[in-house]
NUSE-679008 format. One record per residue (C-alpha): residue in three letters; x, y, z. Coordinates in steps of 0.2 Angstrom, whole numbers. Last residue first. Example, Ala and Ser with C-alpha at 12.3 -4.5 7.8 and 13.67 -1.06 7.14 Angstrom:
+------+-------+-------+-------+
: rest :     u :     v :     w :
+------+-------+-------+-------+
:  SER :    68 :    -5 :    36 :
:  ALA :    62 :   -22 :    39 :
+------+-------+-------+-------+
//
This chain:
+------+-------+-------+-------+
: rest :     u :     v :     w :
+------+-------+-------+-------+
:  UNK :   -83 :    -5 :   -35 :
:  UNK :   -71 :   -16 :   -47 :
:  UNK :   -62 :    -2 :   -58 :
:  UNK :   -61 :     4 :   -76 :
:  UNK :   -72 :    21 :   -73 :
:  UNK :   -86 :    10 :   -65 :
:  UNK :   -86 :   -10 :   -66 :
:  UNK :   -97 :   -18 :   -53 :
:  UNK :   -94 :   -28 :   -39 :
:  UNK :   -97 :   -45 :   -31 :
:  UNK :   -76 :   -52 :   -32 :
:  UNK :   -78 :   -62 :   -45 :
:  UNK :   -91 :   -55 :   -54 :
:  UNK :   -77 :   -39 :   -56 :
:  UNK :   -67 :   -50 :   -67 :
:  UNK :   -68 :   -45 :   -82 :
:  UNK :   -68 :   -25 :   -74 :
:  UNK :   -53 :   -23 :   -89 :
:  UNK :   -48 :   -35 :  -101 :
:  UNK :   -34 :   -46 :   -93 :
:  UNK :   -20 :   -47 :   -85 :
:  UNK :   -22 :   -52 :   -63 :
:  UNK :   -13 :   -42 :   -54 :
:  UNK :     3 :   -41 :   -44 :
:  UNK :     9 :   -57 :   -48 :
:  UNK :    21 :   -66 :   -36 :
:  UNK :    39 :   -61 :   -32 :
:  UNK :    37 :   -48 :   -17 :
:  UNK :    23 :   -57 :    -6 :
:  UNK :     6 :   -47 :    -7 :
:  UNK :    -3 :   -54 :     9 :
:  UNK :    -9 :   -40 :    21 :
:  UNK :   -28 :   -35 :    19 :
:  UNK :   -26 :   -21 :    20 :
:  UNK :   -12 :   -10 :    18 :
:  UNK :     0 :     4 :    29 :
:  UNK :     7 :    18 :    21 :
:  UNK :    20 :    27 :    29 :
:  UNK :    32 :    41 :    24 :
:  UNK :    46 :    45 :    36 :
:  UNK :    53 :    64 :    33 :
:  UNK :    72 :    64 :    40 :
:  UNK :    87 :    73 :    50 :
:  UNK :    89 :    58 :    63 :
:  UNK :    80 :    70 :    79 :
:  UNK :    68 :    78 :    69 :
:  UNK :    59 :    64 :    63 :
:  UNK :    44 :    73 :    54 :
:  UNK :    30 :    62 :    49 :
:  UNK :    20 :    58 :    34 :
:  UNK :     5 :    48 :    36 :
:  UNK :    -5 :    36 :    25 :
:  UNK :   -21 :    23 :    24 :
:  UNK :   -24 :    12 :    12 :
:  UNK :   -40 :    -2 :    11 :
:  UNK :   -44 :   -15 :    -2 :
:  UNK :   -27 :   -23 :    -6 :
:  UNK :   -25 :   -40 :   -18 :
:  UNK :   -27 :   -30 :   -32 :
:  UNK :    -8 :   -23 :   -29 :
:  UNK :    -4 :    -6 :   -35 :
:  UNK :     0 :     3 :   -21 :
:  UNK :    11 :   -11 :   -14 :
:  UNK :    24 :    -8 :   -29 :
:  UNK :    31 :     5 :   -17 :
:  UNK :    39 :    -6 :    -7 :
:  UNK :    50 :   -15 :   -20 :
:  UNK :    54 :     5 :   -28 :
:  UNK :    57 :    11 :    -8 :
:  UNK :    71 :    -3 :    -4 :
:  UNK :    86 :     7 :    -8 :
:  UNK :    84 :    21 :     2 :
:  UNK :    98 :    35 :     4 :
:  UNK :    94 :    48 :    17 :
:  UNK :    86 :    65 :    16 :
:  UNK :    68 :    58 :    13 :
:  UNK :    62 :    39 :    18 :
:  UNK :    50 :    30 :    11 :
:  UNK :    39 :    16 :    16 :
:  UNK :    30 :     3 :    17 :
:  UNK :    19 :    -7 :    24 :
:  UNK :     7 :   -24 :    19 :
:  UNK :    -4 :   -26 :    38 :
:  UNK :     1 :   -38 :    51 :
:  UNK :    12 :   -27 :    55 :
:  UNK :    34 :   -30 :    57 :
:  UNK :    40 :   -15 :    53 :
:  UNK :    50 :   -11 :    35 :
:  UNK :    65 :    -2 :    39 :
:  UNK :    71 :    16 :    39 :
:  UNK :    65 :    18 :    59 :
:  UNK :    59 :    34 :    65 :
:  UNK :    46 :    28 :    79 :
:  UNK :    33 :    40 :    75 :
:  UNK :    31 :    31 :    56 :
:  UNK :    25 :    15 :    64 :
:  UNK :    12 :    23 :    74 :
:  UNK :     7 :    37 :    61 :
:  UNK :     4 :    20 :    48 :
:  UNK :    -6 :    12 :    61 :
:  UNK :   -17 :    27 :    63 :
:  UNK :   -19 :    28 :    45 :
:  UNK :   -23 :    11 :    44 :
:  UNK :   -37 :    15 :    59 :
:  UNK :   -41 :    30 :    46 :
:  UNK :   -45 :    19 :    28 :
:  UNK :   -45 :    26 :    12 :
:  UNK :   -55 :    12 :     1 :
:  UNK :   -46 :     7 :   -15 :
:  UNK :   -54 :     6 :   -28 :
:  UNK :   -50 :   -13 :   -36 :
:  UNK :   -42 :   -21 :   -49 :
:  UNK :   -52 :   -36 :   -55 :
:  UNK :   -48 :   -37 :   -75 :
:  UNK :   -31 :   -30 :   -76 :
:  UNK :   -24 :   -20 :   -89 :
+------+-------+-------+-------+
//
């Protein structure tokens, strides 16, 4: 459990973000100033499980997602795009601890075992 996980808020100018970095068709990580990532369907991909820890990060407040089509390399990007950006792979993802014992910390309230 985790004392100060937070909702997270959907977010459309991430959303946006995530379309603009999915349109380009690439299978790597882009370089954002927002937390990314990614996964890739029809072709092998290796990196999705370190990418996809990124949902659960307390650190992140605001997602926003886009699935595109890349017809022309034969695969479905997935993008999601995080803020704020920060999480480094290695360090702590949350916080252990009873849960919403934190929530103080961060000026909210505990509702259905999240800071709100």
């Amino acid at each position: 459990m985790s004392g100060k996980t937070s909702l997270k808020k959907y977010d459309c100018s991430l959303e946006m973000s995530a379309y603009k970095s999915a349109k380009r068709c690439e299978d790597t990580v882009g370089n954002t100033t927002v937390a990314e990532n990614r996964k890739i369907y029809n072709k092998i991909s290796s990196n999705f499980a370190l990418t996809a820890e990124q949902m659960v990060w307390d650190s992140h407040e605001k997602i926003g997602c886009v699935v595109h089509v890349c017809t022309r390399k034969n695969f479905t990007n997935v993008v999601c795009h995080y803020s704020p950006k920060g999480a480094k792979y290695g360090n702590t993802i949350y916080t252990m601890g009873p849960t919403c014992n934190q929530c103080k910390l961060i000026s909210a309230t505990c509702e259905d075992g999240l800071c709100v």
